[in-house]
N, CA, C and O atoms as a GROMACS GRO file, in nm:
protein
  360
    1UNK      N    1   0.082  -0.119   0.000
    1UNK     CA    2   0.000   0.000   0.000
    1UNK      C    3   0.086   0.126   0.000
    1UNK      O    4   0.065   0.212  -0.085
    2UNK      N    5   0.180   0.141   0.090
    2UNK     CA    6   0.294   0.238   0.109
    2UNK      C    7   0.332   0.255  -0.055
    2UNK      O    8   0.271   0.345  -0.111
    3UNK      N    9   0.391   0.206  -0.106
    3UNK     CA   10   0.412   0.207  -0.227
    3UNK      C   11   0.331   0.234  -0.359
    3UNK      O   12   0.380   0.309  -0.443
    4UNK      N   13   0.224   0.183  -0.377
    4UNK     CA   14   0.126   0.300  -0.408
    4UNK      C   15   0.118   0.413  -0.393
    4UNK      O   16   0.106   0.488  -0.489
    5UNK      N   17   0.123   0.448  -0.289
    5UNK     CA   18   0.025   0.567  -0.233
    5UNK      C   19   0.218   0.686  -0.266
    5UNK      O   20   0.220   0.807  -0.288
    6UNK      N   21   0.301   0.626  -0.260
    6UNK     CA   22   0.398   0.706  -0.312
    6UNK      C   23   0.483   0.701  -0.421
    6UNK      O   24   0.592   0.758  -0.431
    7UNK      N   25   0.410   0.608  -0.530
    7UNK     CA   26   0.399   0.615  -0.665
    7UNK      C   27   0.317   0.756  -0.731
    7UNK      O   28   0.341   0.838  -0.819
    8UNK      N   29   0.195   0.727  -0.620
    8UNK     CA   30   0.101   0.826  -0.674
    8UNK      C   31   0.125   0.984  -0.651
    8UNK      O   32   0.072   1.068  -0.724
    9UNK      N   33   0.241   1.034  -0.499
    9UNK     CA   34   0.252   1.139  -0.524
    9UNK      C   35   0.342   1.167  -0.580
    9UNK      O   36   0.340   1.284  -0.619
   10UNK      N   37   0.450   1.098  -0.612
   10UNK     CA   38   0.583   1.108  -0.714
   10UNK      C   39   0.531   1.161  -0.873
   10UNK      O   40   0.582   1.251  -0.940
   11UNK      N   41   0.419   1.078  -0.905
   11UNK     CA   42   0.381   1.112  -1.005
   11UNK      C   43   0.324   1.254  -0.990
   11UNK      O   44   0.366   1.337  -1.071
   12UNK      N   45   0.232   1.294  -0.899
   12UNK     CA   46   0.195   1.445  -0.914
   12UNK      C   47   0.273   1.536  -0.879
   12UNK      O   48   0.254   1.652  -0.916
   13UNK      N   49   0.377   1.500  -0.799
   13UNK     CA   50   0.508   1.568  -0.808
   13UNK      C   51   0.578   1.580  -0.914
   13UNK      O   52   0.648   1.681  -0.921
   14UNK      N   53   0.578   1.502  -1.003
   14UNK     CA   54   0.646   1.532  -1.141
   14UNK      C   55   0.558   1.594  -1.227
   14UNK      O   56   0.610   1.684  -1.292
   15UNK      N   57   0.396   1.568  -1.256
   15UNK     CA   58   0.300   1.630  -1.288
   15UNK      C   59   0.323   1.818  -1.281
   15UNK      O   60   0.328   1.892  -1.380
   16UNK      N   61   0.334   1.854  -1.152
   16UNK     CA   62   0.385   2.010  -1.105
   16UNK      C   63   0.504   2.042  -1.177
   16UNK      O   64   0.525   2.131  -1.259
   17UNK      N   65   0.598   1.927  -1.118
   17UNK     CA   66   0.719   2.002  -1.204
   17UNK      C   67   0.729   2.039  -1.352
   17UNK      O   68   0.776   2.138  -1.408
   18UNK      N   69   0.680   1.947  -1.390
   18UNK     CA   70   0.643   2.001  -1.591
   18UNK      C   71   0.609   2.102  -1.588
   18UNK      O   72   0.670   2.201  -1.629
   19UNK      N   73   0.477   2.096  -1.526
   19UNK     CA   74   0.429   2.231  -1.521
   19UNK      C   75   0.446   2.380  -1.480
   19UNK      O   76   0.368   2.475  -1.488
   20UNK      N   77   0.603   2.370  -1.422
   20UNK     CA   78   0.651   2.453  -1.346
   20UNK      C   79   0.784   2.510  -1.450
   20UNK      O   80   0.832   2.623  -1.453
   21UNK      N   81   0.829   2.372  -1.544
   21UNK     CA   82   0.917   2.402  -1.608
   21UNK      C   83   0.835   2.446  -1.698
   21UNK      O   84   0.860   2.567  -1.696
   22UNK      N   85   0.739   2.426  -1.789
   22UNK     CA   86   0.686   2.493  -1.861
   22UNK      C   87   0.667   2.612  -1.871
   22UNK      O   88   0.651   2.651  -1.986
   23UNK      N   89   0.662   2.702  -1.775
   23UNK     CA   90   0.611   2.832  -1.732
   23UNK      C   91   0.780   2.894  -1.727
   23UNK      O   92   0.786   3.010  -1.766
   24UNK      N   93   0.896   2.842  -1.693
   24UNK     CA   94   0.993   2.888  -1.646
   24UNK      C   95   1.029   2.907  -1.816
   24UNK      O   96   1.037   3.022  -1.859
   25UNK      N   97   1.050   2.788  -1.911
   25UNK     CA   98   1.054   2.798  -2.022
   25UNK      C   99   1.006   2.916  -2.094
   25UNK      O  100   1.083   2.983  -2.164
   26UNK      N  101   0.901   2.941  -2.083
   26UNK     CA  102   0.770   3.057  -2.156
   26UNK      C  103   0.853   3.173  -2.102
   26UNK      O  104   0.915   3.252  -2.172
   27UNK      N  105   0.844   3.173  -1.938
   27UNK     CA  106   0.935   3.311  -1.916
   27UNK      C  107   1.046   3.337  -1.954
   27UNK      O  108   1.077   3.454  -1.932
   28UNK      N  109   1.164   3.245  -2.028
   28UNK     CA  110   1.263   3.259  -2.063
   28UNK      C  111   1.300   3.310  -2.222
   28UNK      O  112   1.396   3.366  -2.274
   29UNK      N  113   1.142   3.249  -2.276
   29UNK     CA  114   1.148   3.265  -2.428
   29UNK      C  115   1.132   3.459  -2.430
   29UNK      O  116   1.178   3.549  -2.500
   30UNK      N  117   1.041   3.449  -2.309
   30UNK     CA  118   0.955   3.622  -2.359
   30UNK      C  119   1.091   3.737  -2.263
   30UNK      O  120   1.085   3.858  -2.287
   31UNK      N  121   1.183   3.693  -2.179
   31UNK     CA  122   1.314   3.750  -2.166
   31UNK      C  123   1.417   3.784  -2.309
   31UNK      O  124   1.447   3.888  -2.367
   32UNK      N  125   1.447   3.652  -2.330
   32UNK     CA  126   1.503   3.673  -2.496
   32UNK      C  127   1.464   3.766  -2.570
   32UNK      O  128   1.523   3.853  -2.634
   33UNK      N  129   1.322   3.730  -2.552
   33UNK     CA  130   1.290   3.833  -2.656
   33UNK      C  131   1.290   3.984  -2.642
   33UNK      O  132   1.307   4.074  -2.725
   34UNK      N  133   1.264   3.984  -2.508
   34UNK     CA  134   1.259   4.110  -2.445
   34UNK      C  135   1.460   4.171  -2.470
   34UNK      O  136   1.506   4.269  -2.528
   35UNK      N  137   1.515   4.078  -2.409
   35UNK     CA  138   1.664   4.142  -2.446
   35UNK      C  139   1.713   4.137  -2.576
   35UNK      O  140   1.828   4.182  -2.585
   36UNK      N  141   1.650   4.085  -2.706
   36UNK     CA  142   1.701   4.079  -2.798
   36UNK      C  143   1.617   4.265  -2.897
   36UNK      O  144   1.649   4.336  -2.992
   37UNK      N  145   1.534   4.263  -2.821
   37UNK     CA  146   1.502   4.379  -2.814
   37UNK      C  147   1.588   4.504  -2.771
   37UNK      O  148   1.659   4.562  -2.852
   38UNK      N  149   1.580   4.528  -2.685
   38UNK     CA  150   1.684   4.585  -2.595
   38UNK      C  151   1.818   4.599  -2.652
   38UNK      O  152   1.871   4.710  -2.654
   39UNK      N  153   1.897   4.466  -2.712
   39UNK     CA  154   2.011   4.515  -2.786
   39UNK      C  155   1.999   4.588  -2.914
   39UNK      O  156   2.083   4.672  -2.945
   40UNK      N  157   1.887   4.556  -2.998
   40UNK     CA  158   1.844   4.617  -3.114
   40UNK      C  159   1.813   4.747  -3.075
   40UNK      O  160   1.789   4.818  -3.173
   41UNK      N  161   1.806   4.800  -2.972
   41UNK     CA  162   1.716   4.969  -2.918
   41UNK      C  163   1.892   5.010  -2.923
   41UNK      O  164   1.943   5.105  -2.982
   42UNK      N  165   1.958   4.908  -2.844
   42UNK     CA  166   2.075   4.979  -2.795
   42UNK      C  167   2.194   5.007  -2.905
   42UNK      O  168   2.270   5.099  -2.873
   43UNK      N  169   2.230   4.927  -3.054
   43UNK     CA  170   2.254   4.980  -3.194
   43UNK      C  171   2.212   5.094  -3.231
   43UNK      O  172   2.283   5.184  -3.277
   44UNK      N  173   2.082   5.097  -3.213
   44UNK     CA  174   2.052   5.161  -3.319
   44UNK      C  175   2.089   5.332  -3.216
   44UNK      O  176   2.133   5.437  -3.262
   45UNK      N  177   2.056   5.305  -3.094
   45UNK     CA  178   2.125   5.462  -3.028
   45UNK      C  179   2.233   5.469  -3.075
   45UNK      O  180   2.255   5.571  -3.141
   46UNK      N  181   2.339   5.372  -3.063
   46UNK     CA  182   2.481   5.458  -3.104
   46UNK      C  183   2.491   5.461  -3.218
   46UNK      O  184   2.599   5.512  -3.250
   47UNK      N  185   2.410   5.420  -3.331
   47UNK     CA  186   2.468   5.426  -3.445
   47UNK      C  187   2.419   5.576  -3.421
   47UNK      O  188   2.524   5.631  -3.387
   48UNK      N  189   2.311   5.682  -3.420
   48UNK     CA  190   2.286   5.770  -3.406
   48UNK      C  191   2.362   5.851  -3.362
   48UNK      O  192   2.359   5.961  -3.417
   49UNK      N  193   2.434   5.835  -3.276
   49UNK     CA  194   2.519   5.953  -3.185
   49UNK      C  195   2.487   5.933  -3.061
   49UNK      O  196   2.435   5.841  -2.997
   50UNK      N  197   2.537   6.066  -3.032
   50UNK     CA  198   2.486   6.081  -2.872
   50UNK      C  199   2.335   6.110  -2.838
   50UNK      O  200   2.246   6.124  -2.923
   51UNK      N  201   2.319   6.118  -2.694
   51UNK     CA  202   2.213   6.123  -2.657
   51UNK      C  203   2.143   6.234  -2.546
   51UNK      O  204   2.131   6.225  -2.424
   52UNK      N  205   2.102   6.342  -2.642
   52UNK     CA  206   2.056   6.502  -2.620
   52UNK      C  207   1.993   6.436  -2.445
   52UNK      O  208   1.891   6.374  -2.415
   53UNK      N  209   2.092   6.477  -2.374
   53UNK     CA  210   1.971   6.510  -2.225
   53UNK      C  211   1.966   6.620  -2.192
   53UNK      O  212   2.046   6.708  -2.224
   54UNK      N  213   1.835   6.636  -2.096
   54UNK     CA  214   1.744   6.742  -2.048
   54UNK      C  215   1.837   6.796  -1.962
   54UNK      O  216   1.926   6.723  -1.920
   55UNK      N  217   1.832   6.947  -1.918
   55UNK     CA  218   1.843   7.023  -1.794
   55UNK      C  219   1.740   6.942  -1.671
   55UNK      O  220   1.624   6.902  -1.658
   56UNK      N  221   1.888   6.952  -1.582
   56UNK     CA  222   1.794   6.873  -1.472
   56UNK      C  223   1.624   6.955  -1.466
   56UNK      O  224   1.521   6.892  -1.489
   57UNK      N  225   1.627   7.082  -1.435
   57UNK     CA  226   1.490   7.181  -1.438
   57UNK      C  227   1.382   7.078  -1.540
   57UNK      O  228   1.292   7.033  -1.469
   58UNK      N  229   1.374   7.048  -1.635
   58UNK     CA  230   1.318   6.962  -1.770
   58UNK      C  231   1.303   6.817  -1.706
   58UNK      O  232   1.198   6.753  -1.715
   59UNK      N  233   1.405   6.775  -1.645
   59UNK     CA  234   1.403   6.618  -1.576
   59UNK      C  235   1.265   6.682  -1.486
   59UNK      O  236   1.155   6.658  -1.534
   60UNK      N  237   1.272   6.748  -1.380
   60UNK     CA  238   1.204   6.737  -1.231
   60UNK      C  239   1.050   6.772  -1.311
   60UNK      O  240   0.945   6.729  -1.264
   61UNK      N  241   1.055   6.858  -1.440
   61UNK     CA  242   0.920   6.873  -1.439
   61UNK      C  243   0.891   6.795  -1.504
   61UNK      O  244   0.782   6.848  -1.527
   62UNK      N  245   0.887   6.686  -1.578
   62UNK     CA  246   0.834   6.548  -1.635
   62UNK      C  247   0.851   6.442  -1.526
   62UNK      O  248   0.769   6.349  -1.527
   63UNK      N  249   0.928   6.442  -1.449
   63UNK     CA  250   0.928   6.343  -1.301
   63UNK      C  251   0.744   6.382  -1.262
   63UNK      O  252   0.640   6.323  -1.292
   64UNK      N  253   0.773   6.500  -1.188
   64UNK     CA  254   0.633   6.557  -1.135
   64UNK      C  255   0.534   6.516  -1.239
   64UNK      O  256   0.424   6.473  -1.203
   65UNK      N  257   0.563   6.525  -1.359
   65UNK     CA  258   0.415   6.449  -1.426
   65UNK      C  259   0.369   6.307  -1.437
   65UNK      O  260   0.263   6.258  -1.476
   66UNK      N  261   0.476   6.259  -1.393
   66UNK     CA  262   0.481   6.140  -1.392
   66UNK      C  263   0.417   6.089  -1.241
   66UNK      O  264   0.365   5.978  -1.233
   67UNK      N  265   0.423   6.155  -1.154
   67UNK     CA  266   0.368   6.147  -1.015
   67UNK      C  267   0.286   6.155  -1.010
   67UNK      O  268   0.216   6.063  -0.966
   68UNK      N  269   0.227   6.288  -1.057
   68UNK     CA  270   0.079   6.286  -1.086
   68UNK      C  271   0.000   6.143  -1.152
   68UNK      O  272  -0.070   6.066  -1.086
   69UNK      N  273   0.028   6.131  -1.296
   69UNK     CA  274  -0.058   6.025  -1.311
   69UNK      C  275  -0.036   5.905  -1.252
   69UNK      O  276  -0.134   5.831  -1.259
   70UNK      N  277   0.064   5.856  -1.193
   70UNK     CA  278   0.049   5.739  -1.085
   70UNK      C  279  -0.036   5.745  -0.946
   70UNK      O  280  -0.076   5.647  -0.883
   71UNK      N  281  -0.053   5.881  -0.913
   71UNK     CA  282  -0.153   5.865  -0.818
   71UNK      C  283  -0.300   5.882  -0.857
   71UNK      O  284  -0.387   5.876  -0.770
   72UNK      N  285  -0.331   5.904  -0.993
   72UNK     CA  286  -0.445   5.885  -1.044
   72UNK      C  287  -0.440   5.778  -1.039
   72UNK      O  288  -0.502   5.737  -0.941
   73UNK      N  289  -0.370   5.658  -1.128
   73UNK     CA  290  -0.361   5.518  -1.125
   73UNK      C  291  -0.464   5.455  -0.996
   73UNK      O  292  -0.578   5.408  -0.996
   74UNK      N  293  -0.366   5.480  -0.894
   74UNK     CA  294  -0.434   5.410  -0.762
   74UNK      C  295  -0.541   5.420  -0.750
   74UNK      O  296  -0.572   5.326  -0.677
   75UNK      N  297  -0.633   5.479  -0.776
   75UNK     CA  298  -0.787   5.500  -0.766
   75UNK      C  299  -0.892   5.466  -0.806
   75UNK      O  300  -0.986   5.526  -0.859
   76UNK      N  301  -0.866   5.317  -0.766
   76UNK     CA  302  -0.914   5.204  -0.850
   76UNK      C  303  -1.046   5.170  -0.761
   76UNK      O  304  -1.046   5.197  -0.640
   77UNK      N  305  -1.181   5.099  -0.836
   77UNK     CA  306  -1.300   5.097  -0.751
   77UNK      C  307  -1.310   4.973  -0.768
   77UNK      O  308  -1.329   4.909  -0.871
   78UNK      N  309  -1.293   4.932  -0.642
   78UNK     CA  310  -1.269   4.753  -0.677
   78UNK      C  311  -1.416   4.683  -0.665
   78UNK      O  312  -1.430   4.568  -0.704
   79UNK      N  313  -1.525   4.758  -0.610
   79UNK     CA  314  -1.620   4.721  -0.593
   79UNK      C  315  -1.737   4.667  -0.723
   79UNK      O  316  -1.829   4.586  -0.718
   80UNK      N  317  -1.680   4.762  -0.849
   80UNK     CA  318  -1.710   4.778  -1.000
   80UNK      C  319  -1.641   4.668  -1.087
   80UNK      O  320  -1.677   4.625  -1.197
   81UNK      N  321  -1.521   4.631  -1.004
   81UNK     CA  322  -1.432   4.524  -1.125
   81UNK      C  323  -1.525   4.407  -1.126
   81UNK      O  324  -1.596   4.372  -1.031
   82UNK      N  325  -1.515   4.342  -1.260
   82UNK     CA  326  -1.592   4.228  -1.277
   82UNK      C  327  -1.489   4.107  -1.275
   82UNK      O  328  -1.550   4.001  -1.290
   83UNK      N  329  -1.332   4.086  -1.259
   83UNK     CA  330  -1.301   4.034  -1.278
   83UNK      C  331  -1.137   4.024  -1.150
   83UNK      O  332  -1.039   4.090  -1.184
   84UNK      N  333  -1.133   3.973  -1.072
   84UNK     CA  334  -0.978   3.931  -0.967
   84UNK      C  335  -0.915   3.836  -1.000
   84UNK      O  336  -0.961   3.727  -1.034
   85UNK      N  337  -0.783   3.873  -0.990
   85UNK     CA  338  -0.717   3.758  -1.043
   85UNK      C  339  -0.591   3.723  -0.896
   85UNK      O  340  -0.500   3.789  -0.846
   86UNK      N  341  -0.665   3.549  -0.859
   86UNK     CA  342  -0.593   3.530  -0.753
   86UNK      C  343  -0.511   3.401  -0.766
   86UNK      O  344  -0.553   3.299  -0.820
   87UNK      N  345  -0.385   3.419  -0.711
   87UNK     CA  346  -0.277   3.344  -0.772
   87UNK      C  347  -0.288   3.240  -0.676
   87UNK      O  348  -0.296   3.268  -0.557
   88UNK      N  349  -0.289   3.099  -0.725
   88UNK     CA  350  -0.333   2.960  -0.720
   88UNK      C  351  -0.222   2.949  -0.599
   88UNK      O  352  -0.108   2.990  -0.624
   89UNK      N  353  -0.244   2.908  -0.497
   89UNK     CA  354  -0.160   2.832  -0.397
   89UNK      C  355  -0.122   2.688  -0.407
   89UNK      O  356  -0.208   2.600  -0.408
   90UNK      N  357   0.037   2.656  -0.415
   90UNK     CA  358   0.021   2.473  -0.438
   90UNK      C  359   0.113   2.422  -0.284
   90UNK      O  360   0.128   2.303  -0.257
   0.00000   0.00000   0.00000
């Protein structure tokens, strides 16, 4: 019986793990891609030249706009959402 019964969780233990590598896989493909991106952004800057930056004064006032709409963000009415997304416990 012992043996059974830890056939059977070996198997859903390996069951998870596929399933765990699967997902690790997927995240690895959409990294690649994401950095193969990223090196293509990063050519094509230097083939261009340099890279015109702002007076700090120009930085702080696009920071500040940027503050602003993130605290709009938060103001979320959760009571209206039709849809939560809650991450599966194993």
């Amino acid at each position: 019986m012992d043996g059974k019964k830890t056939l059977r969780k070996l198997k859903k233990l390996t069951t998870r793990l596929t399933d765990r590598m699967e997902e690790m896989r997927d995240l690895m493909d959409d990294m690649e891609i994401e950095f193969e991106m990223m090196q293509k952004q990063i050519s094509i800057l230097e083939k261009n030249g340099p890279i015109v930056t702002k007076s700090p004064a120009e930085e702080a006032a696009v920071l500040d706009d940027v503050d602003i709409d993130e605290e709009e963000d938060e103001d979320i009415d959760l009571e209206n959402t039709t849809a939560v997304f809650v991450k599966p416990k194993f």
